[in-house]
C-alpha positions as CSV (number, residue, x, y, z in Angstrom):
1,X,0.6,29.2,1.0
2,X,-2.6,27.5,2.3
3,X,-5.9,29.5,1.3
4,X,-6.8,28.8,4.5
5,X,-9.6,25.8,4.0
6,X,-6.8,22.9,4.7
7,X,-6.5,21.0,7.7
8,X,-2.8,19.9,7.9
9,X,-2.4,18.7,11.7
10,X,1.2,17.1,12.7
11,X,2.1,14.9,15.8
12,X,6.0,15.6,17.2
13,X,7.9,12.7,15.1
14,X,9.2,10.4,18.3
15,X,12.3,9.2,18.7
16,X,12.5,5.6,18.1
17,X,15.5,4.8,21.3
18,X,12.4,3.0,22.9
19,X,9.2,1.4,22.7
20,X,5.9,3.2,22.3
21,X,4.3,3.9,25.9
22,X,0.4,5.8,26.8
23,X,1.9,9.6,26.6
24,X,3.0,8.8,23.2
25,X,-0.5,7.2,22.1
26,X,-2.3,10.4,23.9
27,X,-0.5,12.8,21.7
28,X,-1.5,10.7,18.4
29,X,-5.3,10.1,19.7
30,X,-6.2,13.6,20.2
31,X,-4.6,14.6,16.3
32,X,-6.5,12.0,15.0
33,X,-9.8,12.7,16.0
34,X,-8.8,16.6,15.3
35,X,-8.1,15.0,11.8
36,X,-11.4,12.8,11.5
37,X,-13.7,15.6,12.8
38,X,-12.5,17.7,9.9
39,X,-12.6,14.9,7.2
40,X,-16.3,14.4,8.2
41,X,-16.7,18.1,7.8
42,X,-15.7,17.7,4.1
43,X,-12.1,20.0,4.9
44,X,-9.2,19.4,3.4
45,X,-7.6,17.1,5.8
46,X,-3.8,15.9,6.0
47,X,-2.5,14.1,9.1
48,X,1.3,13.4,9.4
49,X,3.0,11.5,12.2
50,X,6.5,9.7,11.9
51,X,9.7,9.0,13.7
52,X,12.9,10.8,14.0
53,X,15.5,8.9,14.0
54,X,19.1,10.8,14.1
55,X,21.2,12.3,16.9
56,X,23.6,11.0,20.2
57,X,20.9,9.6,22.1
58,X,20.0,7.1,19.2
59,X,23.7,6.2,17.9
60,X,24.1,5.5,22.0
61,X,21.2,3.5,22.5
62,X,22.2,1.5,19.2
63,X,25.3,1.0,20.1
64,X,24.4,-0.7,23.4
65,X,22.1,-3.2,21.7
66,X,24.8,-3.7,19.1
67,X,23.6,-2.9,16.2
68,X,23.5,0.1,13.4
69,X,21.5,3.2,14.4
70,X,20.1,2.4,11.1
71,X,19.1,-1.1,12.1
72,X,18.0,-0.3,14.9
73,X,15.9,2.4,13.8
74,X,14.1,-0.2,11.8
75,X,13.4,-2.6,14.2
76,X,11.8,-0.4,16.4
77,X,9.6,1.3,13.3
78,X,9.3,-2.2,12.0
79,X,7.9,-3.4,15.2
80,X,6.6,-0.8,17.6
81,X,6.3,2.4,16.1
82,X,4.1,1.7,12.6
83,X,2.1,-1.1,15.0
84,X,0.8,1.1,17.4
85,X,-1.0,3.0,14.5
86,X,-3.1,0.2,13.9
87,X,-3.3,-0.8,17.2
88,X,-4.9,3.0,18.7
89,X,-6.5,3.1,14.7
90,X,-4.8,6.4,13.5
91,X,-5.8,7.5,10.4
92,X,-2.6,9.1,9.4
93,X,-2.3,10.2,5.6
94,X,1.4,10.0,6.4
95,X,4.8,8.8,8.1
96,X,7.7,10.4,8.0
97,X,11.0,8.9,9.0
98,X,13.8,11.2,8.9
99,X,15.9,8.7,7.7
100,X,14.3,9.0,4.7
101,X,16.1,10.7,0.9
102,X,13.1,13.2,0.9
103,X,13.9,14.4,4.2
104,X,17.6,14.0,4.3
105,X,17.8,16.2,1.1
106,X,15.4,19.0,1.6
107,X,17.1,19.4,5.1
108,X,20.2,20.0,3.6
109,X,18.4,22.1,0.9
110,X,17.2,24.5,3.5
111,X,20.5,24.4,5.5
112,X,22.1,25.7,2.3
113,X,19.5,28.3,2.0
114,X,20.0,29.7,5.2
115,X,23.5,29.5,4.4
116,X,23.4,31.8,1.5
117,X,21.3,34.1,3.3
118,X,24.1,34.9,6.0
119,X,22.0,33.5,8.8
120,X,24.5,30.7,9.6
121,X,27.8,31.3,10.9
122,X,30.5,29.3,13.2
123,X,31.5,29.4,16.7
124,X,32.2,27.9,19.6
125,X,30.2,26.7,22.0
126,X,30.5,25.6,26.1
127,X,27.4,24.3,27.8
128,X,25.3,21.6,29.2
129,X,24.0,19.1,27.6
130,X,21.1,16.7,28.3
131,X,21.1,13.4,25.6
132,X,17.9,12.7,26.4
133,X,16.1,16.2,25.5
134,X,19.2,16.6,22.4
135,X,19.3,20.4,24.0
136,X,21.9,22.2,25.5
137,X,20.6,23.2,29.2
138,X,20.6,26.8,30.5
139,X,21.1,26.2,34.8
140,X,17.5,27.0,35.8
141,X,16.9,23.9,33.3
142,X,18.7,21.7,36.1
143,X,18.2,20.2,39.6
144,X,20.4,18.6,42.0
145,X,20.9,14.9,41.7
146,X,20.2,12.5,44.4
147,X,20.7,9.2,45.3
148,X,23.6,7.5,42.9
149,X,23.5,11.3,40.9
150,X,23.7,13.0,44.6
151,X,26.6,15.9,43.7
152,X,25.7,16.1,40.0
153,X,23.1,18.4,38.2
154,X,20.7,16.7,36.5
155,X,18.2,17.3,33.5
156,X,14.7,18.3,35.5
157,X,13.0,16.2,32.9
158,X,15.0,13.1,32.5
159,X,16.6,13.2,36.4
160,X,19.6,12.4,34.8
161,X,23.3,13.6,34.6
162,X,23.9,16.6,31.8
163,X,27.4,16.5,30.2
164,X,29.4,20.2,29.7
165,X,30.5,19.8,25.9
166,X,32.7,22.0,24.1
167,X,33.0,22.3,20.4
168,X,33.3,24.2,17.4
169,X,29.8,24.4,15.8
170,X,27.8,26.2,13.3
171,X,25.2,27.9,14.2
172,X,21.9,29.6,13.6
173,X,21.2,33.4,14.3
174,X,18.4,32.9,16.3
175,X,19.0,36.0,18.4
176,X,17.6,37.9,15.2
177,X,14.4,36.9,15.6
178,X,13.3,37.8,19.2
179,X,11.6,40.8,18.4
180,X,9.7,39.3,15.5
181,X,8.9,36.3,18.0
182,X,7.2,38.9,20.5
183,X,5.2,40.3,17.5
184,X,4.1,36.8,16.7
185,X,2.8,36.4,20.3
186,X,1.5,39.8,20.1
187,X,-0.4,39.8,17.4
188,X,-1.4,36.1,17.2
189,X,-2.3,35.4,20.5
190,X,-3.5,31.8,19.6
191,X,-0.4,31.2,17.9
192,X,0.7,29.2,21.1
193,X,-2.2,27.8,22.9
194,X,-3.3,26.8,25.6
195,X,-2.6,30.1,27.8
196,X,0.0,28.8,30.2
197,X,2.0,27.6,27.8
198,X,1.8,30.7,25.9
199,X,3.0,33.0,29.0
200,X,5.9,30.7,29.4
201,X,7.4,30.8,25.7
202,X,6.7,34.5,25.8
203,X,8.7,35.0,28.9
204,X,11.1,32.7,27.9
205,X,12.1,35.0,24.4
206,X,11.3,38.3,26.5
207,X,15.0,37.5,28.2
208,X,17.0,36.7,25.3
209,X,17.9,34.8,22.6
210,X,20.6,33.5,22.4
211,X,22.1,32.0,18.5
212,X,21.7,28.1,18.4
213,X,24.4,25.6,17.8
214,X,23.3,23.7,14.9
215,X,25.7,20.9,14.1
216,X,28.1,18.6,16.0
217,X,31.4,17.1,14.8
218,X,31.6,14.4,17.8
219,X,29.4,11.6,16.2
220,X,28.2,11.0,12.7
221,X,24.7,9.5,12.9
222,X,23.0,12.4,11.3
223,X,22.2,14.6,7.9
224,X,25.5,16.0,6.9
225,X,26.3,20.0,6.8
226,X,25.9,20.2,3.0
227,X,28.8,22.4,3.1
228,X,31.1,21.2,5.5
229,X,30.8,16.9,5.7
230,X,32.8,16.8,8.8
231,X,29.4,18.1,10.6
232,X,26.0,16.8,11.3
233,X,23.1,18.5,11.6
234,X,21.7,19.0,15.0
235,X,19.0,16.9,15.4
236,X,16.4,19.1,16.5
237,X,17.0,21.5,13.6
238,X,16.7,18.4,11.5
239,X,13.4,16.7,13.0
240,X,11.9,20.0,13.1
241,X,12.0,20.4,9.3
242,X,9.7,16.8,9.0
243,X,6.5,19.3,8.7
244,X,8.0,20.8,6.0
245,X,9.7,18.0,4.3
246,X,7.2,15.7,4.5
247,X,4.1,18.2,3.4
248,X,6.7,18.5,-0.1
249,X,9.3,21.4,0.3
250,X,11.9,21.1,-1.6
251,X,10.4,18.3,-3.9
252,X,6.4,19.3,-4.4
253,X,5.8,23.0,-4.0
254,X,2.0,22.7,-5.2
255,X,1.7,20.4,-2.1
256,X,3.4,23.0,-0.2
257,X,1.2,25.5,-1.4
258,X,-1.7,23.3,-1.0
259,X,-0.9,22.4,2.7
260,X,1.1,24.8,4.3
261,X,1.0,26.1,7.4
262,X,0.7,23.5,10.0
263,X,-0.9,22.5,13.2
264,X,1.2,21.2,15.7
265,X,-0.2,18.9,18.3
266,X,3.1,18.4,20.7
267,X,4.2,17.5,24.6
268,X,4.0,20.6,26.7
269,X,7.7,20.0,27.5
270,X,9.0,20.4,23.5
271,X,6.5,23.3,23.2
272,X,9.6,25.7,23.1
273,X,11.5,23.7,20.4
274,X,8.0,24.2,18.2
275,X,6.8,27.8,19.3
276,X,10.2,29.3,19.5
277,X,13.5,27.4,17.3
278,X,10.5,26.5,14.4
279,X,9.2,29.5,13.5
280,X,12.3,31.5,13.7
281,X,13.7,29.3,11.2
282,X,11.0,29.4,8.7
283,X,11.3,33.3,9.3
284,X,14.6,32.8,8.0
285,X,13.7,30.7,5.1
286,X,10.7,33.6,4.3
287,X,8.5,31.2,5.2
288,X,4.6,31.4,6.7
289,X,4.8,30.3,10.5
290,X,3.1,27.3,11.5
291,X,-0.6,28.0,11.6
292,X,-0.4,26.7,15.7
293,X,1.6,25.0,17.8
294,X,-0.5,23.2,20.7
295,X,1.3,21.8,24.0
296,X,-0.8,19.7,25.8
297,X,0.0,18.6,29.3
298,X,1.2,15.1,30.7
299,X,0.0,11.9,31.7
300,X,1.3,11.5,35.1
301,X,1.9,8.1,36.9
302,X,2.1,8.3,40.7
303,X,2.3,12.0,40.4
304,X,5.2,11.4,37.8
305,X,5.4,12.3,33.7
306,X,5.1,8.8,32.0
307,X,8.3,8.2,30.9
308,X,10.0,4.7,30.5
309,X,13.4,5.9,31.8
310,X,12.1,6.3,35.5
311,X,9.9,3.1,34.9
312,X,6.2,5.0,35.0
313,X,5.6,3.9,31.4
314,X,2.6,1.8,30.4
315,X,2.7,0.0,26.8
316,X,-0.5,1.1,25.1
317,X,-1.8,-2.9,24.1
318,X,-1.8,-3.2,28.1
319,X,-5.3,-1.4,28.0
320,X,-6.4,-2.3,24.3
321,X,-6.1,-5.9,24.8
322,X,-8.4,-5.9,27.7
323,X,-10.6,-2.8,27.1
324,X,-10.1,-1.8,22.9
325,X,-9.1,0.5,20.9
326,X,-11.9,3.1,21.3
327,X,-12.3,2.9,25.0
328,X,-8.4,3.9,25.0
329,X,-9.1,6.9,23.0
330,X,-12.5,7.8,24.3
331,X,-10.8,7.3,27.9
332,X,-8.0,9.6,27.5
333,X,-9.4,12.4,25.7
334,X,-12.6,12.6,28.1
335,X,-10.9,12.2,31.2
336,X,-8.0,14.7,30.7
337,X,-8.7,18.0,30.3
338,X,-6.7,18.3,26.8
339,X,-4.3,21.2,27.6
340,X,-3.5,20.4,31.0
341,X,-1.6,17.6,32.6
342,X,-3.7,14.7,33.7
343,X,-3.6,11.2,36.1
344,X,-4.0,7.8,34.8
345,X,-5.2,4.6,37.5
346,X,-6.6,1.7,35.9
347,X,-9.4,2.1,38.5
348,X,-10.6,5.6,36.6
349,X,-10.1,3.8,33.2
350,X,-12.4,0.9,34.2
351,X,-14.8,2.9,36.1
352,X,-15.2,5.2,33.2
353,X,-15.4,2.1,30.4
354,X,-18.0,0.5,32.9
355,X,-20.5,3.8,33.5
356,X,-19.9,6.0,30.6
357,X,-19.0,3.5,27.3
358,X,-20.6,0.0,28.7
359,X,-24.1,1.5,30.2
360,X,-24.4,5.3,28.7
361,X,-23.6,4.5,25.0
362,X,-23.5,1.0,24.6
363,X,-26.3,0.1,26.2
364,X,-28.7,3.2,25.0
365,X,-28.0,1.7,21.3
366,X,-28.5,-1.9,22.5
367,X,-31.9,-0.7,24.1
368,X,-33.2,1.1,21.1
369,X,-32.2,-1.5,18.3
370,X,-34.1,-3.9,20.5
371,X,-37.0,-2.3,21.2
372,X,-37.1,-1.3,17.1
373,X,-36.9,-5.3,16.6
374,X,-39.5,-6.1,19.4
375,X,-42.0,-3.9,18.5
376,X,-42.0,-3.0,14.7
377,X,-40.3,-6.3,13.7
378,X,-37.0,-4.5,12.8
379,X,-39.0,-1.3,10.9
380,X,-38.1,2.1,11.7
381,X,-41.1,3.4,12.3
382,X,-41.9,7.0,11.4
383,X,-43.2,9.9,13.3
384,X,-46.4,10.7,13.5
385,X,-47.4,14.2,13.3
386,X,-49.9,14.4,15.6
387,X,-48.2,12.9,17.9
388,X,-44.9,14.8,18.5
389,X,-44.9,16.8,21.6
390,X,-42.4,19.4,23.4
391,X,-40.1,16.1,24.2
392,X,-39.9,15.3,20.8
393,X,-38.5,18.8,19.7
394,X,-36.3,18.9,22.5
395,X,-34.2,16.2,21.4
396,X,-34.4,17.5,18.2
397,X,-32.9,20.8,19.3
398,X,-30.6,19.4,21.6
399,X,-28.8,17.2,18.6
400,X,-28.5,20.5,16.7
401,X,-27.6,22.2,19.7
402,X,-24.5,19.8,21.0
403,X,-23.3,19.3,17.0
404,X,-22.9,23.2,17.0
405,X,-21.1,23.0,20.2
406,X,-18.6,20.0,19.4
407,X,-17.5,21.8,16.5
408,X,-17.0,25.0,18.4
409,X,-15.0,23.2,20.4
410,X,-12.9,21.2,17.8
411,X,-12.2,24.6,16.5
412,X,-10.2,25.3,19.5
413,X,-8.5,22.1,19.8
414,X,-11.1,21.5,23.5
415,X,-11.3,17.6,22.0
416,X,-12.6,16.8,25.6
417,X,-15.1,20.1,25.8
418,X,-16.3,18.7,22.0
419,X,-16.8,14.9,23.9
420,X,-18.9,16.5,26.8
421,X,-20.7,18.7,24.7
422,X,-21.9,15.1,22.4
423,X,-22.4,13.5,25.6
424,X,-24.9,15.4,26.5
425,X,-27.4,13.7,23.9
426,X,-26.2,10.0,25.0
427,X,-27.5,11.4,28.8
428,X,-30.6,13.1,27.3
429,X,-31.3,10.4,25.5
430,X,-31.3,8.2,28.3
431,X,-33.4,10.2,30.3
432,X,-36.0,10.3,27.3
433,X,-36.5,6.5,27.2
434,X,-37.1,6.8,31.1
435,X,-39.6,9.2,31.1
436,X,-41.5,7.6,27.8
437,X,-41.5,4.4,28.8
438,X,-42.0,2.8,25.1
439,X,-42.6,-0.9,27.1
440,X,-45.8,0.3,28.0
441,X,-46.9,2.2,25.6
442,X,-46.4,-1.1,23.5
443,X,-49.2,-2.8,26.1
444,X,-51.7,-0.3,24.5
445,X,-52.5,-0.6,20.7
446,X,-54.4,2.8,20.9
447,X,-51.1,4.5,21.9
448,X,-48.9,2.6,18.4
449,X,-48.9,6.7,17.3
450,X,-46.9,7.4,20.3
451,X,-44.6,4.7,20.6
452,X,-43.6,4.9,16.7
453,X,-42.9,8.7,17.3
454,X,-40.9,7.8,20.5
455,X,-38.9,4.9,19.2
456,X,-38.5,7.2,15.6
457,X,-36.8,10.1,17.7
458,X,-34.2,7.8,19.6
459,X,-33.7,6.1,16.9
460,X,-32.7,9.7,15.1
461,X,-30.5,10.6,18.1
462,X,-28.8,7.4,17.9
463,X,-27.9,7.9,14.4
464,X,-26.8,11.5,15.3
465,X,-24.3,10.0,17.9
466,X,-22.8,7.1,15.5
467,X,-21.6,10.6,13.4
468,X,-20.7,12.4,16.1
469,X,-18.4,10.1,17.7
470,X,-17.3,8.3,14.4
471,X,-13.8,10.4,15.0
472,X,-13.8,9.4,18.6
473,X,-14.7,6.3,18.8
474,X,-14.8,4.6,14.8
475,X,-15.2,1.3,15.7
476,X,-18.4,1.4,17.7
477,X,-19.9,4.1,15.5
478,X,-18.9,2.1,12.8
479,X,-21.0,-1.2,14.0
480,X,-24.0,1.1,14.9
481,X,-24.3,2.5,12.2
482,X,-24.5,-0.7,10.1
483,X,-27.2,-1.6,13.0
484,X,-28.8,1.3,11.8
485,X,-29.1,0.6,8.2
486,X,-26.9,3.9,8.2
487,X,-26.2,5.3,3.9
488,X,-22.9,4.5,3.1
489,X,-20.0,4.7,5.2
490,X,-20.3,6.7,8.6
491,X,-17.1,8.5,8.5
492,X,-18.2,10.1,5.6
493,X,-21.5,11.7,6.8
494,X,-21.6,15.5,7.1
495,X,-20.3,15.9,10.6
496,X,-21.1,19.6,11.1
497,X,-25.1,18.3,9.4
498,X,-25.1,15.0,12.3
499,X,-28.7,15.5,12.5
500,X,-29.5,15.1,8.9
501,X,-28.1,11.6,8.6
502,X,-30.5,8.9,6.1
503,X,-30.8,5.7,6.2
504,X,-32.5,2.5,5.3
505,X,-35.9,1.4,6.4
506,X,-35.0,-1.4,8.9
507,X,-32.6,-2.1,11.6
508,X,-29.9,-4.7,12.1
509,X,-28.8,-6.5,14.9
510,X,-26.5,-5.2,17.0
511,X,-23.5,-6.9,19.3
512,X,-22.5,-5.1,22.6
513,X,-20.3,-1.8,21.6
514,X,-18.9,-2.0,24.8
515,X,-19.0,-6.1,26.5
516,X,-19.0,-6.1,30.3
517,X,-15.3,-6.5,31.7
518,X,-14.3,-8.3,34.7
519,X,-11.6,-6.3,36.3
520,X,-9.4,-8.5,38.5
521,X,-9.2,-6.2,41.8
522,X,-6.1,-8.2,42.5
């Protein structure tokens, strides 16, 4: 396994039924800047993401739009799925699609192993079962219907009818493993993270286990039992085996070695699939855990999970078209406390965009590129010694002092703690410029000593922010830096060293990082 200096950070693969909406662009957002933030710092970085593609609810959905689940599978990866990569700018190293041979057969491959290892067995099996989760519901997992589903129970996630299936099934003995679950939670506490997600997987396993049904014989869309081709694999226990699949097992096992174990960035509500199902079935494999398995909250809508079912859902080109990429992901990530569910309104987004992006950032790098071209004809001046006062060095600390702090904060996955943190020096620098006033020191030539040390430290502490905030927002660093006369490329500066960024001797001019936007209030 890993030595422990690889970054290998996953998204859930989503299920390609529908089209893309915000939740899903949320989840891949805060794993890529996880993913850039640890590239800068020169770790060894892999970032998967991907689609999964088998089981009823797809065959169903296919169906209805008359096509293949195959087909329709790559339409929807064709059209929505791979565009809204490019579209947020992920940087995934790679996509999975568990349609793929390298999946299908390693799947299989560890089926078989489990097989042989007597953890497999066959049964049969009564229950509830909800399409849209692919799960068999316990009771306290359902509600009431109302309305047209008044006299029904209903999934609590989907508000939708459950249906009570009975089959003949293989399945899994996951009931082995509760008491080496509890250890896991035990003795890893940050195993699952953040704490209220923990304290419900642990009291979850603390009642029970009970073995899970693995295959289905009543539809075919799906990896076939190796042993028994009148089955398919249930999907979860398929999708969940992308991680391991796609980072080489069964085909690569130096890339396995290399990469393994995981960090899982997931949806609060598939937390227990991850923290529970997952690593009880790499126990039975003999193999490592994931490293951690995250479950951030929701976006809400109206007080409801976006979801496109119940209508809440909001394609994620509605904001970039009007607002960009990196005002998307600098929106959701500093807004929403990552871990905990969080409200979207248009009217936060665009206040946020207008105060924070447009006039903190933006316009702090607009001011300082122009006063460098006004006054020293595009020259980066240099500070003078005997010039530099308390100010001076309190930027200076403050840039070492919020880099150590982002990357604290990175380190526990607090992506909007790390964004405050760098915030800090986009307010302090503002507040600098304020108090110096470098338009009138400019007025007096005896005071050039001053204003070249001035303009020299914000210029410094904007170079500091274009590496900070590369993973956050790359597009705007990007264009700064290059304003900047910045060495090379800014995403690959020493993020953990912002401070100690070089450059060349003379600035550029710079467009608007973040133009003014009309809202229409109507």
């Amino acid at each position: 396994m890993s030595d422990g200096s690889s970054f290998y950070i996953t998204t859930p693969i989503f299920y390609v039924n529908d089209v893309p909406h915000i939740g899903h662009a949320y989840t891949e957002v805060a794993a890529d800047v996880l993913a850039r933030w640890h590239r800068q710092a020169g770790d060894p970085t892999w970032f998967l993401t991907g689609t999964d593609e088998h089981g009823q609810k797809i065959l169903r959905t296919a169906t209805a739009n008359g096509v293949t689940p195959k087909e329709w599978a790559d339409k929807l990866v064709a059209e929505s799925w791979q565009p809204l990569l490019e579209t947020i700018d992920i940087s995934n190293d790679d996509f999975i699609r568990t349609t793929e041979e390298r999946h299908e057969k390693n799947v299989q491959l560890f089926l078989q192993r489990l097989q042989d290892a007597g953890y497999i067995y066959t049964g049969e099996y009564e229950g509830y079962y909800c399409v849209g989760c692919e799960e068999y519901k316990q009771l306290s997992d359902l509600v009431d219907g109302t309305g047209q589903h008044e006299g029904q129970l209903v999934c609590a996630i989907h508000s939708k009818p459950v249906e009570l299936l009975k089959e003949r099934n293989y399945f899994f003995r996951m009931s082995d493993f509760t008491e080496k679950l509890l250890a896991l939670y035990e003795e890893r506490p940050e195993f699952v993270q953040p704490e209220s997600v923990r304290n419900e997987i642990v009291a979850f396993v603390k009642r029970g286990l009970t073995d899970l049904s693995i295959s289905r014989q009543t539809f075919d869309w799906g990896i076939k039992v190796p042993w028994d081709e009148s089955h398919v694999v249930y999907v979860w226990f398929d999708a969940l085996l992308n991680y391991a699949t796609a980072a080489g097992y069964g085909s690569d096992d130096d890339k396995f070695e290399r990469l393994w174990p995981a960090t899982h960035i997931v949806g609060k509500d598939i937390a227990r699939f991850h923290a529970v199902i997952w690593p009880a079935m790499l126990m039975a494999a003999g193999l490592e855990v994931p490293k951690q398995v995250y479950g951030h909250g929701w976006l809400l809508v109206g007080g409801e999970k976006m979801s496109k079912s119940k209508l809440t859902g909001i394609a994620p080109e509605q904001i970039t078209d009007t607002f960009g990429s990196d005002a998307f992901r600098y929106y959701f990530l500093r807004a929403i406390s990552f871990g905990q569910d969080g409200s979207f309104s248009w009217e936060d987004l665009s206040a946020r965009y207008q105060a924070e992006l447009a006039n903190g950032f933006g316009n702090l790098a607009s001011r300082v590129v122009a006063m460098v071209t006004r006054y020293f004809d595009g020259a980066i001046p240099d500070a003078v010694a005997d010039s530099i006062t308390a100010a001076e060095t309190a930027i200076r600390d403050t840039e070492r002092r919020v880099t150590a702090a982002a990357d604290a904060a990175i380190e526990r996955l607090a992506v909007h703690e790390a964004i405050a943190a760098i915030w800090q020096l986009v307010d302090e620098l503002n507040g600098y410029i304020t108090l110096q006033e470098p338009w009138v020191l400019a007025k007096d030539p005896a005071k050039a000593d001053r204003l070249a040390t001035v303009l020299n430290t914000v210029v410094r502490g904007v170079g500091t922010l274009a590496v900070l905030l590369s993973p956050v927002v790359p597009e705007a660093a990007a264009k700064l830096w290059t304003a900047l006369a910045g060495t090379g490329s800014v995403q690959d500066q020493p993020i953990r060293t912002a401070w100690e960024w070089t450059g060349g001797t003379h600035v550029a001019a710079l467009e608007p990082l973040f133009p003014r936007i009309e809202v229409d209030a109507s």
